[in-house]
KEMI-435673 format. One record per atom (N, C-alpha, C, O): x, y, z. Coordinates in steps of 0.2 Angstrom, whole numbers, plus 5000, padded with zeros to 4 digits. Last residue first. Layout:
BEGIN
XYZ/...
END
This chain:
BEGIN
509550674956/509950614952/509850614946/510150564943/509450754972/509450774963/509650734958/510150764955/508450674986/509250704982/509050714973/508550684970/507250664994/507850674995/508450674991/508950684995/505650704992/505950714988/506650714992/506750774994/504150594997/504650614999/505450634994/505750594992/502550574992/503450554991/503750604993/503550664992/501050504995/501450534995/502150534996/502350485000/499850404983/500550394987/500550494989/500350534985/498150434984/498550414981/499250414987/499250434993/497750584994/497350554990/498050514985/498550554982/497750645012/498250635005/497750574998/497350535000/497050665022/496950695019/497450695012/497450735009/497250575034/496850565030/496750615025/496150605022/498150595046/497450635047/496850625039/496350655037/499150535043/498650525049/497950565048/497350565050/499650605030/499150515030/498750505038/498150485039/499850715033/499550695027/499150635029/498550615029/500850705043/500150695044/499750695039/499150665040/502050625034/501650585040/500850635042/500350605041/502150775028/502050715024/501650655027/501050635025/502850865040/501850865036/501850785031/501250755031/503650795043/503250805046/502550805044/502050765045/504450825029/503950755032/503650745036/503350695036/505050915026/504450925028/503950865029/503350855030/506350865023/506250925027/505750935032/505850945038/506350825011/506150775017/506350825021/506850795025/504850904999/505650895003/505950855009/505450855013/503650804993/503850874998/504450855000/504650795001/502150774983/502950774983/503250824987/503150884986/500550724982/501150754986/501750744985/501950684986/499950634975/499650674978/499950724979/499650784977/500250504965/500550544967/500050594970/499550604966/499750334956/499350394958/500050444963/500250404967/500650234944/500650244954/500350334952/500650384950/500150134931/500550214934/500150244942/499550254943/499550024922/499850054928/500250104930/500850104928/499949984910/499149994913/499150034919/498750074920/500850004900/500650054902/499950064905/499550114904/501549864900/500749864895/500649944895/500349964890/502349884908/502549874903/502049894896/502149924891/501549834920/502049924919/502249924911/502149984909/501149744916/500649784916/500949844915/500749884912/502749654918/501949654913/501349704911/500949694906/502849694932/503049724928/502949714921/502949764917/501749594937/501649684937/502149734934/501949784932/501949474932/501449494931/501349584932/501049624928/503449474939/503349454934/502549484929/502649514923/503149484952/503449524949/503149534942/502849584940/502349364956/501849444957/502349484954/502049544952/503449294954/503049294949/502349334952/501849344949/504249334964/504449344958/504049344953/504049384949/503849314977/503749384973/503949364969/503849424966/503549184979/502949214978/503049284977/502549324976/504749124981/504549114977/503749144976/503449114972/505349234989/505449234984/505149204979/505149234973/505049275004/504649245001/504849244992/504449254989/504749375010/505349345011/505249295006/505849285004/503549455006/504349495005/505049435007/505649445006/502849415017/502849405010/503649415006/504049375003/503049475027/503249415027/503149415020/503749415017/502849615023/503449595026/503649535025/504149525023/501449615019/502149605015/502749595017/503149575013/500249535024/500749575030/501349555024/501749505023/498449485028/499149485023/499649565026/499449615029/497449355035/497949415034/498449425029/498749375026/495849335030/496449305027/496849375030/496749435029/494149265032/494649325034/495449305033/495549255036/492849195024/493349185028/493549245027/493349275022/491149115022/491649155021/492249155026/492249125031/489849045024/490449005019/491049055018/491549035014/488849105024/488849105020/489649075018/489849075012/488449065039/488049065034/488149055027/487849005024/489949065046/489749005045/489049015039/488948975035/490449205049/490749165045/490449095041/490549075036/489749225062/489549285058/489749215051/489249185048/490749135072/490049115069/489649175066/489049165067/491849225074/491949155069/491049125067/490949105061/491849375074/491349335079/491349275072/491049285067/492849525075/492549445075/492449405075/492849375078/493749675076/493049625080/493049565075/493249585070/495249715079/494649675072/494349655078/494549625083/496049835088/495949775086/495249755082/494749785083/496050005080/496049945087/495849875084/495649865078/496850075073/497150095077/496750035084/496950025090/496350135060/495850135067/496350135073/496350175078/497050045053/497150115052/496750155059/497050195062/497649895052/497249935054/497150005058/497250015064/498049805038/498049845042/497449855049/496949825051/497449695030/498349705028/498449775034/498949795033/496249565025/496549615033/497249625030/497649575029/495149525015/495749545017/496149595020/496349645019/493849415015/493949475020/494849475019/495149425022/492949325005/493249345009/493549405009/493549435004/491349224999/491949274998/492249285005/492049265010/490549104999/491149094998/491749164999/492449155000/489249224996/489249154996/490149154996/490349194992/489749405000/489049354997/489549274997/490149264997/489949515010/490249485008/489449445005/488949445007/489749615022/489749645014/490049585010/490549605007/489949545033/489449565033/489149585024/488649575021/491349585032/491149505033/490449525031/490349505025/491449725034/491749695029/491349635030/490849655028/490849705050/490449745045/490749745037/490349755033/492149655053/491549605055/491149645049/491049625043/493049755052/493149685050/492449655048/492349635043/492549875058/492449865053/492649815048/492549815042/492849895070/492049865069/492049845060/491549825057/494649865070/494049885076/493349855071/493349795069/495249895054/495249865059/494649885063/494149915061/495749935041/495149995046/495449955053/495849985057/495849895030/496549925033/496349935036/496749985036/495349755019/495149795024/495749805027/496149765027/494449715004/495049745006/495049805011/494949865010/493349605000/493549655004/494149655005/494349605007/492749494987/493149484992/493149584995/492949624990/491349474982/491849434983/492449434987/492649384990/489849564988/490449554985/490849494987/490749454992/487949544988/488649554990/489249554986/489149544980/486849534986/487149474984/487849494990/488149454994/485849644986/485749604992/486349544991/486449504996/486049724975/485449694975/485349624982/485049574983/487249784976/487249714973/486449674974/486349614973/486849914980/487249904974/487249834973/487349834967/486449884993/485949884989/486049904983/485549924980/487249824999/486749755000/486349804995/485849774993/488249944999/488549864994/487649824997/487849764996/487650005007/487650045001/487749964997/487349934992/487749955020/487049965017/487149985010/486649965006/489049965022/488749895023/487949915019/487849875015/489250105023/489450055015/489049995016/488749975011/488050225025/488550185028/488650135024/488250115020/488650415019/488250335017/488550285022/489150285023/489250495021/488650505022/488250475020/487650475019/490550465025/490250515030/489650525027/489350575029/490850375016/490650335020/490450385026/490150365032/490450364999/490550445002/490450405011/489850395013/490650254987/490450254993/490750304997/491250285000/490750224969/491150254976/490550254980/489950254978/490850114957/490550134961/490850144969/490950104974/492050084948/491550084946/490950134951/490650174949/493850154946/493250144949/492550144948/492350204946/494550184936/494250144933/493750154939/493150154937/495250334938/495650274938/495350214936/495750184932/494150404941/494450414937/494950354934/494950334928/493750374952/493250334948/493950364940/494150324936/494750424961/494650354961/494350334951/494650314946/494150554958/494750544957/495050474956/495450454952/492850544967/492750554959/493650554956/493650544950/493350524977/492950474973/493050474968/493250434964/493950654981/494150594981/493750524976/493950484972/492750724982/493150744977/493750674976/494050664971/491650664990/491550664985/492150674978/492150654973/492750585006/492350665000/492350624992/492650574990/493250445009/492750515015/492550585012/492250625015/492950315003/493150365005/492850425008/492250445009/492750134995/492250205001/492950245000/493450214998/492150064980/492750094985/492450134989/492050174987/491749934970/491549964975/492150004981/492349974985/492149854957/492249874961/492149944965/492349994963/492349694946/491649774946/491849784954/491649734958/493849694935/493349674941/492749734946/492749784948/494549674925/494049654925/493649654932/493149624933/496049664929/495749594930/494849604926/494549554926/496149814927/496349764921/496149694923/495949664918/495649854936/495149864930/495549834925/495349824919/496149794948/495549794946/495249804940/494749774937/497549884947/497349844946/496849774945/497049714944/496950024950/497150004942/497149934941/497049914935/496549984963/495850004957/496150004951/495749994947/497549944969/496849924969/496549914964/496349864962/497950094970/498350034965/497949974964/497949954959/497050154978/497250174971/497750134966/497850154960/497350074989/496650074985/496750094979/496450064975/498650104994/498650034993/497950054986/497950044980/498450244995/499050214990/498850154989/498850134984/496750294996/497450304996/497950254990/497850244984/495550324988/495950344987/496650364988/496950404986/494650184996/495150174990/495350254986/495450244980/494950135011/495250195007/495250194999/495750204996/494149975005/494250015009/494750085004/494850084998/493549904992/494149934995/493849994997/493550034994/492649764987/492449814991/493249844991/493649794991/492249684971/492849684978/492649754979/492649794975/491649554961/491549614965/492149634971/492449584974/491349484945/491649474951/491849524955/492249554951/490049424935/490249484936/490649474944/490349454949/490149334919/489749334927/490249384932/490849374932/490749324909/490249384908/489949374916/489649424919/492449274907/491949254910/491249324909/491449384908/493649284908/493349314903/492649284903/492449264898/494749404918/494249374920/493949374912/493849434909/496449364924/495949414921/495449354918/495449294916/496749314938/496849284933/495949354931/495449374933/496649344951/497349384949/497149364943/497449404939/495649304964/495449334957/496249374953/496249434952/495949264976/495849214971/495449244966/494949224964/496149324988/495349324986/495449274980/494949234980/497549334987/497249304992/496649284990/496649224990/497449414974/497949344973/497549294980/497149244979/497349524980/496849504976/497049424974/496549384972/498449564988/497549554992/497149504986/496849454987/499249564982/499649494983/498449504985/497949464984/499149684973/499249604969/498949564973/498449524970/499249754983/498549764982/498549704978/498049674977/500649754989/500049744993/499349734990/498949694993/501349804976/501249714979/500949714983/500649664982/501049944976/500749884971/500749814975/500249774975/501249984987/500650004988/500449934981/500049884981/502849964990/502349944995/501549944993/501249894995/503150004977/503349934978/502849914984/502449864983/503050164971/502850084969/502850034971/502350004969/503450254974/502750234974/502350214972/501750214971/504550264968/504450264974/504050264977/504050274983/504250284953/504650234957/504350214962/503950174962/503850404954/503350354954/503550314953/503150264953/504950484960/504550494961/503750414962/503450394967/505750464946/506050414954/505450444958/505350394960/504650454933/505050484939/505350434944/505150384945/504650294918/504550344926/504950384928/505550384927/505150274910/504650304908/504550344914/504550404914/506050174914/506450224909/505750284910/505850344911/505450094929/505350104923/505750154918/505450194921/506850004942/506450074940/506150084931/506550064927/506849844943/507149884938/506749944938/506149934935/506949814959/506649794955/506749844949/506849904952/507549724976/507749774971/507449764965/507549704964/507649614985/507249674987/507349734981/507149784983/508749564982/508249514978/507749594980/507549624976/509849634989/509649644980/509049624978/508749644973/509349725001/509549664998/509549654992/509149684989/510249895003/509749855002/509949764999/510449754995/510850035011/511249975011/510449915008/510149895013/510750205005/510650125010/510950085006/511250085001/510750375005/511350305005/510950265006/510550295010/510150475010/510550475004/510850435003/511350434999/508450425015/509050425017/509550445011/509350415006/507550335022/507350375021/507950445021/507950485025/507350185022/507650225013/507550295015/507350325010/507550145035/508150155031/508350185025/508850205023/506849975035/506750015038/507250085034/507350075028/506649875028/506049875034/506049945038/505749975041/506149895010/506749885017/506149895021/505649905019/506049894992/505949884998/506249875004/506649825004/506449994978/506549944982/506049944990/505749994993/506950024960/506450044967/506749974972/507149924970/508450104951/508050044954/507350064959/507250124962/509550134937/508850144940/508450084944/508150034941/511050084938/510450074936/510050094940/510050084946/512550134941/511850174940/511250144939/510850184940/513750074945/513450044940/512850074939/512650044935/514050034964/514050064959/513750044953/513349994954/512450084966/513050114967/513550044967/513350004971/510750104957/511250064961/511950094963/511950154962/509650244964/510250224958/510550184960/510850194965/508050244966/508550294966/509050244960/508950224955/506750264980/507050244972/507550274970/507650324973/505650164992/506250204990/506350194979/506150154975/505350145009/505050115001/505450154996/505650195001/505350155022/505250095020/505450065011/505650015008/505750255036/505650235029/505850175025/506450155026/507050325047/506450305045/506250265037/506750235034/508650245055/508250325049/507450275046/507350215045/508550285073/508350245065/508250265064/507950305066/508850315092/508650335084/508750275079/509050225081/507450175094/507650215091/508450245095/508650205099/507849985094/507550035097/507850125093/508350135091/506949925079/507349925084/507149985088/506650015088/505149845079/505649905077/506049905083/505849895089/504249745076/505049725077/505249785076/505749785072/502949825071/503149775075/503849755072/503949755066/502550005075/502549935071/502949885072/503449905076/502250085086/501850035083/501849995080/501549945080/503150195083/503250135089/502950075090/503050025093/502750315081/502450295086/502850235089/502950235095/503450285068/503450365071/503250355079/503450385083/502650165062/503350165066/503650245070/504050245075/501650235059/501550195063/502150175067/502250185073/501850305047/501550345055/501750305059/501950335064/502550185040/503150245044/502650275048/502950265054/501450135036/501750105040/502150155045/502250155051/500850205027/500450215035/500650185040/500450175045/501950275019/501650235020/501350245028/501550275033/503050365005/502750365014/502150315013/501850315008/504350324996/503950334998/503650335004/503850295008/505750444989/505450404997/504850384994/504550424990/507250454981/506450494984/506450434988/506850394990/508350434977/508250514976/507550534979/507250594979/510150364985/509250374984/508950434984/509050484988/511050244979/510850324982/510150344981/509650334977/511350084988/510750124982/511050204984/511250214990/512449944991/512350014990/511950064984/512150084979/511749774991/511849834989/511849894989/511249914988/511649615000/511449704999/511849724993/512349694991/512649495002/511949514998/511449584996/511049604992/513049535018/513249505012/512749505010/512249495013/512949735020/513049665022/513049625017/513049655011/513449885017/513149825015/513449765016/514049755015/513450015028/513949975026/513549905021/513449865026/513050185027/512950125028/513350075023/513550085018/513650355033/513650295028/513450215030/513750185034/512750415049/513450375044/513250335040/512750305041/512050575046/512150505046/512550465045/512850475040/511150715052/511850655046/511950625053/511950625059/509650735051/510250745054/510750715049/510650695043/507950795052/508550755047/509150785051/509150845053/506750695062/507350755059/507850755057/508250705059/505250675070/505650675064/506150715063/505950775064/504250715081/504950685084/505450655076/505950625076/503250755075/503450795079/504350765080/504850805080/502550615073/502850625068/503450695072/504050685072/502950495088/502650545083/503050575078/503650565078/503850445097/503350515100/502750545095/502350585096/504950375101/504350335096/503750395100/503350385105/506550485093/505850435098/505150435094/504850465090/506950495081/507450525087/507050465093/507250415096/507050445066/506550435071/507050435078/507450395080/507850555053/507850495059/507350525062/507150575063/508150535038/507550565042/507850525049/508150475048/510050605033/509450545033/508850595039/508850645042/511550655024/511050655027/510350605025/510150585020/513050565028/512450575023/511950605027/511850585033/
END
């Protein structure tokens, strides 16, 4: 078959599709054909060697996937740690979820990392329950015109939630805002810590959704008002979270990691984040923003897309005609 493999932990440079041996499913897996990918800032990451527990190379890259059970056809998406980036895998079944009729394998495939990530943030923060309340509850998102932030933001505006997003152009923003975002933050010409103390009249927000890592933990903590918190699922920067535990104690706030991996093992807390997102898919609240669809040829460019910050929403990878 052919697949992307990561030759060495060199970069995206080091991507190449080769063939591949068909994969064998272990007990509980399933053989998917797979007609798309999606890309994640986790693959730049793994391209590097960055991400934690990667064997050692070559590995076919990729994480996120949609395509067709084998046998039996059903339309499925899914998640792996490693391997969707490929004509064939071998996946767990519980990690498999009914592709929508409505959807491309396209908007499958960028589906499962960016939505359950942005579920599970706001689950953390203790805001998943739609709000009928008239007192207004706040969350800052980082990137919010990539994949995790633009899932964020749809589903933010079904919970009801008054929402602050930074990104680096005005035309990005205005793209977010499309989606429901209430109030964008241009953070190459505004600093956000300033922007939220004078969008909220000095109160703050309820929870942050942070993937920056280095200074911008603490400055999240900073944008926070009485009891809120800091949801760390990244760090895009590339260096470790500054925090100073006594920043925390004023106003009563905390920092929570979230890491879908482990989550992911976890059945009894995906099912019913299932449950509620296929509920929304259902409702027609949600539909996965797309930026980029490129051949898996060209994932090189796909990987820089995302290091270099210039992709708005998921981009996919297009590997077979199904």
């Amino acid at each position: 078959m052919k697949a992307l493999a990561v030759s060495k932990f060199s970069g995206p440079d080091a991507l190449q599709v080769q063939d591949w041996p068909d994969p064998q499913p272990a007990k509980g897996e399933v053989l998917v054909k797979v007609a798309a990918g999606g890309v994640n800032f986790a693959d730049v990451l793994t391209a590097t060697g960055g991400y934690p527990g990667l064997p050692k190379p070559p590995l076919v890259a990729g994480r996120e996937f949609a395509g067709v059970k084998q046998p039996g056809g059903e339309r499925v998406m899914g998640y792996i740690q490693w391997g969707a980036f490929a004509e064939m895998l071998a996946a767990p079944e519980r990690m498999l979820w009914p592709a929508p009729d409505h959807w491309s394998f396209a908007q499958a495939a960028a589906f499962p990392v960016n939505y359950f990530t942005a579920y599970f943030a706001f689950w953390k923060a203790g805001l998943t329950e739609v709000s009928k309340s008239t007192a207004s509850r706040r969350v800052l998102i980082h990137a919010a015109a990539g994949g995790v932030g633009t899932a964020a933001v749809q589903i933010g505006k079904v919970l009801g939630i008054e929402m602050f997003g930074t990104s680096s152009s005005q035309e990005k923003l205005q793209q977010v805002r499309e989606l429901g975002l209430q109030h964008g933050i241009n953070y190459k010409e505004r600093d956000y810590e300033e922007a939220i103390q004078e969008l909220t009249n000095g109160e703050g927000v309820d929870a942050v959704f942070e993937m920056l890592g280095g200074e911008h933990t603490l400055k999240s903590v900073r944008c926070l008002r009485d009891f809120g918190s800091v949801i760390v699922y990244g760090s895009a920067t590339g260096q470790h979270s500054q925090i100073d535990p006594r920043v925390l104690y004023a106003r009563c706030t905390s920092v929570h990691g979230l890491w879908l991996t482990q989550l992911a093992k976890k059945p009894e807390i995906m099912a019913p984040a299932w449950k509620q997102l296929s509920q929304w898919i259902h409702d027609g609240k949600l539909n996965p923003a797309i930026g980029h669809t490129l051949p898996l040829e060209q994932a090189t460019e796909a990987y820089r897309l995302l290091s270099d910050r210039k992709n708005f929403g998921k981009v996919v990878l297009k590997i077979a005609d199904l």
